[in-house]
Backbone as numpy.savetxt, mean C-alpha at the origin, in Angstrom:
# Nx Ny Nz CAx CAy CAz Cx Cy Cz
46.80 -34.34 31.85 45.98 -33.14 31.85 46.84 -31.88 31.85
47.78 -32.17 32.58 48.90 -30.86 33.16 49.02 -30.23 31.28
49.92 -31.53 30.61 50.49 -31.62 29.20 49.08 -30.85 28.19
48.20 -31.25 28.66 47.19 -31.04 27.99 47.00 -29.28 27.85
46.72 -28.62 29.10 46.87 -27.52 29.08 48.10 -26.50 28.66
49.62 -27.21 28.77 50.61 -26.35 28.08 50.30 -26.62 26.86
49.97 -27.50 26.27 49.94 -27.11 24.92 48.54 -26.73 24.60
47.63 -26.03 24.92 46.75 -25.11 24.79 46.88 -23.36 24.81
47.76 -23.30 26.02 48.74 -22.24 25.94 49.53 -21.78 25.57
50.41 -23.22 24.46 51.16 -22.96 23.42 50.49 -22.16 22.23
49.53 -22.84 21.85 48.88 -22.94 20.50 48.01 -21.41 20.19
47.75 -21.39 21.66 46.82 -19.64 21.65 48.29 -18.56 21.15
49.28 -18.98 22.12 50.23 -17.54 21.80 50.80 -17.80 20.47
51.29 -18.94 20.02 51.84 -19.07 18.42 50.22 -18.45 17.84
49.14 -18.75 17.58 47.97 -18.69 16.78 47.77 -16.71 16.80
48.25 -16.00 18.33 48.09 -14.63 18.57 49.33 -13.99 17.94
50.61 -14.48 17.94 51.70 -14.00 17.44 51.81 -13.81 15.46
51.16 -15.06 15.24 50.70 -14.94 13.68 50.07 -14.06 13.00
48.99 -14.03 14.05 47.34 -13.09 13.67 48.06 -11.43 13.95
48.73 -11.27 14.65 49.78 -9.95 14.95 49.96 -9.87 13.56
51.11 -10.43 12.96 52.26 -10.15 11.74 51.19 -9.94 10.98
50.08 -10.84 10.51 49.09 -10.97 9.45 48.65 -9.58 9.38
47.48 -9.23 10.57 47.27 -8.16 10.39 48.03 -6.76 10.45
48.74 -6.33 11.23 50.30 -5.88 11.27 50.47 -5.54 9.62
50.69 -6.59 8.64 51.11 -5.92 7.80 49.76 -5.66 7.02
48.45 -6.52 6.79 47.78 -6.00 6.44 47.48 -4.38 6.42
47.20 -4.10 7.78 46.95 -2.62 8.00 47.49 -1.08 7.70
48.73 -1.82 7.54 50.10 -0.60 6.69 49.66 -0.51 5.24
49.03 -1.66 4.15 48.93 -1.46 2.75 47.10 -0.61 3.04
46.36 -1.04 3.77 45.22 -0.48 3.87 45.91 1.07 4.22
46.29 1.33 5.27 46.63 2.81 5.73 47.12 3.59 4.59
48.17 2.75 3.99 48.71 3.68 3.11 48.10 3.55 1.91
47.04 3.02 1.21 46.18 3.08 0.26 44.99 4.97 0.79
44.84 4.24 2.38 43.67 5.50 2.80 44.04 6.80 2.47
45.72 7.16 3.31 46.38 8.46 3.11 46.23 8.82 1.67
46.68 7.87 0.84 46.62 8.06 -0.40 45.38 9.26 -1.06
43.90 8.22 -0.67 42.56 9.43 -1.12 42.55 10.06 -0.24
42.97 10.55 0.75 42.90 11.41 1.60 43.49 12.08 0.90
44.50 12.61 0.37 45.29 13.68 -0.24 44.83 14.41 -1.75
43.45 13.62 -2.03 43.01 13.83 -3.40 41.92 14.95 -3.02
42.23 16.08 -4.07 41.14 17.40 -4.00 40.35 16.98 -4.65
39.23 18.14 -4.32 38.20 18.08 -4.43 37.96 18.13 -6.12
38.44 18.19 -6.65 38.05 18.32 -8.40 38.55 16.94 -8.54
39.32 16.42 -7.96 39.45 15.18 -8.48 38.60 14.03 -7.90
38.29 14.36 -6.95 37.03 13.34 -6.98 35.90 13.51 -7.61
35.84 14.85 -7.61 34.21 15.25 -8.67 34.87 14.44 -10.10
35.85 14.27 -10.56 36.13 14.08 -11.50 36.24 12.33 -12.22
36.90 11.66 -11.08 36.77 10.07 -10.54 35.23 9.87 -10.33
34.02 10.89 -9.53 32.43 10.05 -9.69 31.90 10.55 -10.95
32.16 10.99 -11.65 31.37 11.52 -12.69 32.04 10.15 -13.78
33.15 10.03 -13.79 33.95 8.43 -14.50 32.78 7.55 -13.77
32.75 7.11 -12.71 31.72 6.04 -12.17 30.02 6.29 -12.58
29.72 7.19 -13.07 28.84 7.23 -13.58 28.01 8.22 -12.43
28.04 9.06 -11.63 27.61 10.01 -10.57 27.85 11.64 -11.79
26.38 12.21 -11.05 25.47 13.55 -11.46 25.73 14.28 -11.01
26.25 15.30 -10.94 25.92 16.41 -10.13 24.59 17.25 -10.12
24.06 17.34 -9.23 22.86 18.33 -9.19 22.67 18.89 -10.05
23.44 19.85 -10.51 23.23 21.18 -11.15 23.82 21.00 -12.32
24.01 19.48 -12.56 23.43 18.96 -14.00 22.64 18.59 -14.37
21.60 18.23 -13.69 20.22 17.91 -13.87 19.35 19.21 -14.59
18.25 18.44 -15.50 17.35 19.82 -16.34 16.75 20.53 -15.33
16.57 21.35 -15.48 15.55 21.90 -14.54 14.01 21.66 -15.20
12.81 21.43 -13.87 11.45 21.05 -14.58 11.31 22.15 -14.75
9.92 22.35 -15.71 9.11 23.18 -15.59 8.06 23.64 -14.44
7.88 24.75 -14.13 7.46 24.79 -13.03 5.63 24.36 -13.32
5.38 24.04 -12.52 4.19 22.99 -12.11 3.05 24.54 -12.59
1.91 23.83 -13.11 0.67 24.83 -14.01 -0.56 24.37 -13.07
-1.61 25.40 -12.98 -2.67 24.95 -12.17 -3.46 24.50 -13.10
-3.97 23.16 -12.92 -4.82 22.28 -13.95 -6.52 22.88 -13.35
-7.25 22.56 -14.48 -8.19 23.17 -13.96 -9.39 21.28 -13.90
-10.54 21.91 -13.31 -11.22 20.73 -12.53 -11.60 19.65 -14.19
-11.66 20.42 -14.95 -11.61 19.36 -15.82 -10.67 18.39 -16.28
-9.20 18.76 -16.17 -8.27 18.01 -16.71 -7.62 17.24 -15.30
-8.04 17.73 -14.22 -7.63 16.26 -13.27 -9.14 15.57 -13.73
-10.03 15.87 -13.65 -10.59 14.88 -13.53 -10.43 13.26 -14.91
-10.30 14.34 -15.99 -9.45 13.63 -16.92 -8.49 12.84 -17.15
-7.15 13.19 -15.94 -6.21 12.53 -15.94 -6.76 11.47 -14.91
-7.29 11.71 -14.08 -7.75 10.36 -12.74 -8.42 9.33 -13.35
-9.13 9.62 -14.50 -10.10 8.89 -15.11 -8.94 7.83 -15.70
-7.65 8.44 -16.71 -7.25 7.79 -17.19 -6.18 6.73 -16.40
-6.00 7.01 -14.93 -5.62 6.42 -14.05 -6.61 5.19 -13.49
-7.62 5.08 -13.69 -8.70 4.26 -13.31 -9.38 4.96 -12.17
-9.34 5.99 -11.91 -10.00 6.15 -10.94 -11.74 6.68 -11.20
-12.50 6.55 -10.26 -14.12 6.96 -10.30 -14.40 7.66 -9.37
-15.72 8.59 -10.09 -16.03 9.73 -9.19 -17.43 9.07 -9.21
-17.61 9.80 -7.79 -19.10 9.54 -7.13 -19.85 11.07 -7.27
-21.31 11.04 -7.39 -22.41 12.31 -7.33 -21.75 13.40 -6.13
-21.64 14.63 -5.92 -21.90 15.67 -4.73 -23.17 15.87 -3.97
-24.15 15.49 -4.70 -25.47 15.72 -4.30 -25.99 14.06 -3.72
-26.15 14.54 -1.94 -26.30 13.50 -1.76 -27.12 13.64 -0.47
-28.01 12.86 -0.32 -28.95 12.91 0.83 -29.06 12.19 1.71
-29.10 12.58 2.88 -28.44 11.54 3.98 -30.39 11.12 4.59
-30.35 10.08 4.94 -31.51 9.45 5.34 -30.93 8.52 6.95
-32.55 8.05 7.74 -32.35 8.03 8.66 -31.84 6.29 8.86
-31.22 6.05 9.95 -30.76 4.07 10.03 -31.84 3.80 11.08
-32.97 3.26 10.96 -33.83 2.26 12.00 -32.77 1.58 12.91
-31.83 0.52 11.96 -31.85 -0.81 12.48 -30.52 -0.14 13.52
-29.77 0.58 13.51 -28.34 1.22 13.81 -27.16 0.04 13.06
-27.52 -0.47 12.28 -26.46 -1.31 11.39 -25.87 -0.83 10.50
-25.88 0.60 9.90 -24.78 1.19 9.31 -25.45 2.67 8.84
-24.18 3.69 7.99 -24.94 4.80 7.98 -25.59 4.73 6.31
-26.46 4.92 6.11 -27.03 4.68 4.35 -27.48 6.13 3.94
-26.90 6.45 3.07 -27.04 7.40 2.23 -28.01 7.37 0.78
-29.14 7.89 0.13 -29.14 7.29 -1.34 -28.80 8.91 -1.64
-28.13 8.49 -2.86 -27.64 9.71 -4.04 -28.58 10.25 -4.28
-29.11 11.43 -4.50 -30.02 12.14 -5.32 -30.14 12.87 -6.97
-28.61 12.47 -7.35 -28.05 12.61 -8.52 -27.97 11.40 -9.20
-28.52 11.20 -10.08 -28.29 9.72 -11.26 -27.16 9.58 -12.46
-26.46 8.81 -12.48 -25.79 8.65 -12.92 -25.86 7.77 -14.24
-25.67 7.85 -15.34 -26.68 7.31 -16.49 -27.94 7.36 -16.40
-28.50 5.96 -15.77 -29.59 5.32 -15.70 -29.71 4.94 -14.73
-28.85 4.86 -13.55 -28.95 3.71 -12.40 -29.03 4.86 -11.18
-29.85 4.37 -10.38 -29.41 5.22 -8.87 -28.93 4.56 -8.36
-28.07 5.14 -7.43 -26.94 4.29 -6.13 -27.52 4.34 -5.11
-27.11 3.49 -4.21 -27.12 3.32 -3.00 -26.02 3.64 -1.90
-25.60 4.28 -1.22 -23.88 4.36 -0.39 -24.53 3.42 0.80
-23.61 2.08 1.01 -24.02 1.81 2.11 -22.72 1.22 2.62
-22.34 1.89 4.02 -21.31 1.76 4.65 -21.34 -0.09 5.25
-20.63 -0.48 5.33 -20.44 -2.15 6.07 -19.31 -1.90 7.25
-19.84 -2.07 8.48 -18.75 -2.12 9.24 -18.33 -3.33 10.19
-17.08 -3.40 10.85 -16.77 -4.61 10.99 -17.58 -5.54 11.94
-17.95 -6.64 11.69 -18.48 -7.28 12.44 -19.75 -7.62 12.08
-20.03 -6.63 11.20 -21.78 -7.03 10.80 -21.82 -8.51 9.89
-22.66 -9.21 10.54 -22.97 -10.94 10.10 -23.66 -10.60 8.57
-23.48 -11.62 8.23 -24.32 -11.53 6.84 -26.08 -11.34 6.97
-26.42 -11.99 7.92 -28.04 -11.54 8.03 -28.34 -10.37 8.47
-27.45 -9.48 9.30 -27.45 -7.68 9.16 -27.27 -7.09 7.62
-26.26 -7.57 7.23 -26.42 -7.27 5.87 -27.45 -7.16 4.70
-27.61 -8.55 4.53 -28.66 -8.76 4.48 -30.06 -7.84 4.71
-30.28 -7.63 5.72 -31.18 -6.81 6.48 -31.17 -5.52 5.80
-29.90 -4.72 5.97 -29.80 -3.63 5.57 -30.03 -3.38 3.78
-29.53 -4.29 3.01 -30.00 -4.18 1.63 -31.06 -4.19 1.23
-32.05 -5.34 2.19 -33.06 -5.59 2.01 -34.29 -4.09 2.50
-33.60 -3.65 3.30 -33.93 -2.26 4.25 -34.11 -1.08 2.81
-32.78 -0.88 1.75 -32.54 -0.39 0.99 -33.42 -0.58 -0.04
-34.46 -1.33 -0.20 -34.81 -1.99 -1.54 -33.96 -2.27 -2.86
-32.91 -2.98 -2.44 -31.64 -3.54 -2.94 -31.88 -4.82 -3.50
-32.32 -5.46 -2.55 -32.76 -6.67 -2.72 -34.44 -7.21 -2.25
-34.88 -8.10 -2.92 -36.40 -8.63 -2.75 -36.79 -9.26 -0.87
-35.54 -10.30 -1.30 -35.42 -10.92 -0.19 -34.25 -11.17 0.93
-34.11 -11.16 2.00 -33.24 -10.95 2.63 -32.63 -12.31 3.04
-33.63 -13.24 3.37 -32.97 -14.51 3.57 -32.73 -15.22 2.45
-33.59 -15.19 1.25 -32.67 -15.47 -0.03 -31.44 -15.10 0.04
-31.34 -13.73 -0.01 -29.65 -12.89 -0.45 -29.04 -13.71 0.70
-28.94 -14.35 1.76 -28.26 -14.91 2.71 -28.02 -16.34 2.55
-28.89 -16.73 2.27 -28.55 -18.32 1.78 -27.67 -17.96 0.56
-28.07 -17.66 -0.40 -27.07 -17.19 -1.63 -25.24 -16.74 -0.96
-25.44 -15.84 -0.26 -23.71 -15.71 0.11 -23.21 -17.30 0.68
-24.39 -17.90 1.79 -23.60 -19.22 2.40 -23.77 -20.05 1.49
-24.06 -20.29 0.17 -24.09 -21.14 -0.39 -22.88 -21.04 -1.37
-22.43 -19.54 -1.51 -21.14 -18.94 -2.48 -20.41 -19.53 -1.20
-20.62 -19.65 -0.06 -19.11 -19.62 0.92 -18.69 -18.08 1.33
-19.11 -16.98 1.36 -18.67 -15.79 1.09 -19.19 -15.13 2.35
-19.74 -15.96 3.22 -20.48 -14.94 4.05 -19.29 -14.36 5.40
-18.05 -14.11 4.93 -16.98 -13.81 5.99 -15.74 -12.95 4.84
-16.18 -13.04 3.27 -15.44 -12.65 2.58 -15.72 -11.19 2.18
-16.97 -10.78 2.38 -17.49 -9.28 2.32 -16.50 -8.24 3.19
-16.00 -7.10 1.91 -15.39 -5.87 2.81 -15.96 -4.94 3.65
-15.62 -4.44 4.30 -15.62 -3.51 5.31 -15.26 -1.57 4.66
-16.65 -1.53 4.84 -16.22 0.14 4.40 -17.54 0.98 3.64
-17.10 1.65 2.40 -18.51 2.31 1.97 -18.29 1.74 0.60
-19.69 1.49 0.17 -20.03 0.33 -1.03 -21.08 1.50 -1.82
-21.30 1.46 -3.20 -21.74 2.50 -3.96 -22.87 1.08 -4.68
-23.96 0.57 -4.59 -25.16 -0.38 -4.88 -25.79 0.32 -5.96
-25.81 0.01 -7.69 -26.83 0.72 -8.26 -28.34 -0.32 -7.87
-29.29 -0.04 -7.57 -30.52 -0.34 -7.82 -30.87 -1.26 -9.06
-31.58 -2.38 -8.90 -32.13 -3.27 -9.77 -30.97 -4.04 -10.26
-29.98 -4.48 -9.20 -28.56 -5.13 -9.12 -29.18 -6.64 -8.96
-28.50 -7.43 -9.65 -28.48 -8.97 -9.51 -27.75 -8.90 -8.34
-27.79 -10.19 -7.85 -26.91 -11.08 -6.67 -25.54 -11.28 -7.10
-25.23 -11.62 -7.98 -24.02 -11.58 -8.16 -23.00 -10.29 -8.48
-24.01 -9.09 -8.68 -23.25 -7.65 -9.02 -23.44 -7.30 -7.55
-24.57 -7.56 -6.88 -24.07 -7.09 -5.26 -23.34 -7.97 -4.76
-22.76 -9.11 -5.02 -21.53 -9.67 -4.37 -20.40 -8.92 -4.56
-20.14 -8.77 -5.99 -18.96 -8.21 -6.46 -18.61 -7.10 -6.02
-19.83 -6.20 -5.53 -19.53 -4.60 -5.19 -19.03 -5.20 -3.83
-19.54 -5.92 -3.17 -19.15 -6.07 -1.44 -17.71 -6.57 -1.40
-17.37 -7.40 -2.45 -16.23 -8.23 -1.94 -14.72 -7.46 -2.65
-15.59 -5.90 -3.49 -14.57 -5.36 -4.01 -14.06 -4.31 -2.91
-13.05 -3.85 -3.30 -12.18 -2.49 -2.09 -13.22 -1.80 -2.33
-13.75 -0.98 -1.78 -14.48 0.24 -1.46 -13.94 1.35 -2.32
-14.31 2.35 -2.65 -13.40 3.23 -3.49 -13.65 4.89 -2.58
């Protein structure tokens, strides 16, 4: 055991005396590489990143300065972004059941009137239900409910405000529910 430990104590100081010289000289070609860019002005490095492929600012174009668009041409450009606009004119009505806040539009849009009906979390599908059916959305309420549990869907409906045109199939009021809200 004694033997065992001198040569453990051997092997650390030969293994520390090595790792010395190694790094030792390593650190002199690093140092004297560092001093090296240390001594380089400033034009010559602007001159070395612009070789690497680096901009200077105040080579860049300058934009044009930004124009006030008027309400027609955002709405134009959003459109061509996918985005949709909803009516301004809108009439707020009262909630019986307290199952969400329902709005109907008073502005028509083509042909169809909307419905805004908020969904918030937690409401079961037979509140739902309820509330469309509340809307004259739908005929029947426990129909429209068997219909989601029979899709499997009755936990897949979003959470938020839903835009319902009137005289909607079951499957276009699925799609509006189970789509993002806009």
């Amino acid at each position: 055991m004694k033997n065992f430990v001198r040569g453990m104590g051997i092997g650390i100081l030969v293994f520390a005396v090595f790792s010395y010289i190694i790094f030792a000289f390593e650190f002199k070609t690093v140092g004297a590489s560092m001093n090296k860019s240390a001594t380089l002005s400033e034009d010559e490095i602007i001159s070395k990143a612009k070789e690497l492929g680096f901009v200077s600012i105040k080579d860049l174009p300058k934009q044009a300065p930004q124009t006030e668009l008027s309400d027609e041409q955002i709405i134009s450009k959003a459109k061509a972004l996918g985005m949709d606009f909803t009516p301004k004119n809108i009439e707020k009505t009262g909630n019986e059941n307290g199952i969400s806040d329902i709005v109907t539009k008073t502005q028509e849009s083509d042909t169809d009137t909307y419905v805004k009906i908020t969904i918030t979390a937690g409401l079961s599908a037979t509140k739902i239900s309820q509330l469309l059916f509340d809307n004259k959305l739908i005929d029947d309420k426990d129909s429209f409910r068997v219909f989601l549990q029979e899709k499997k869907v009755t936990t897949l409906l979003r959470t938020g405000v839903h835009y319902i045109p009137y005289n909607s199939s079951y499957d276009e009021i699925l799609k509006i529910l189970q789509a993002r809200p806009k």
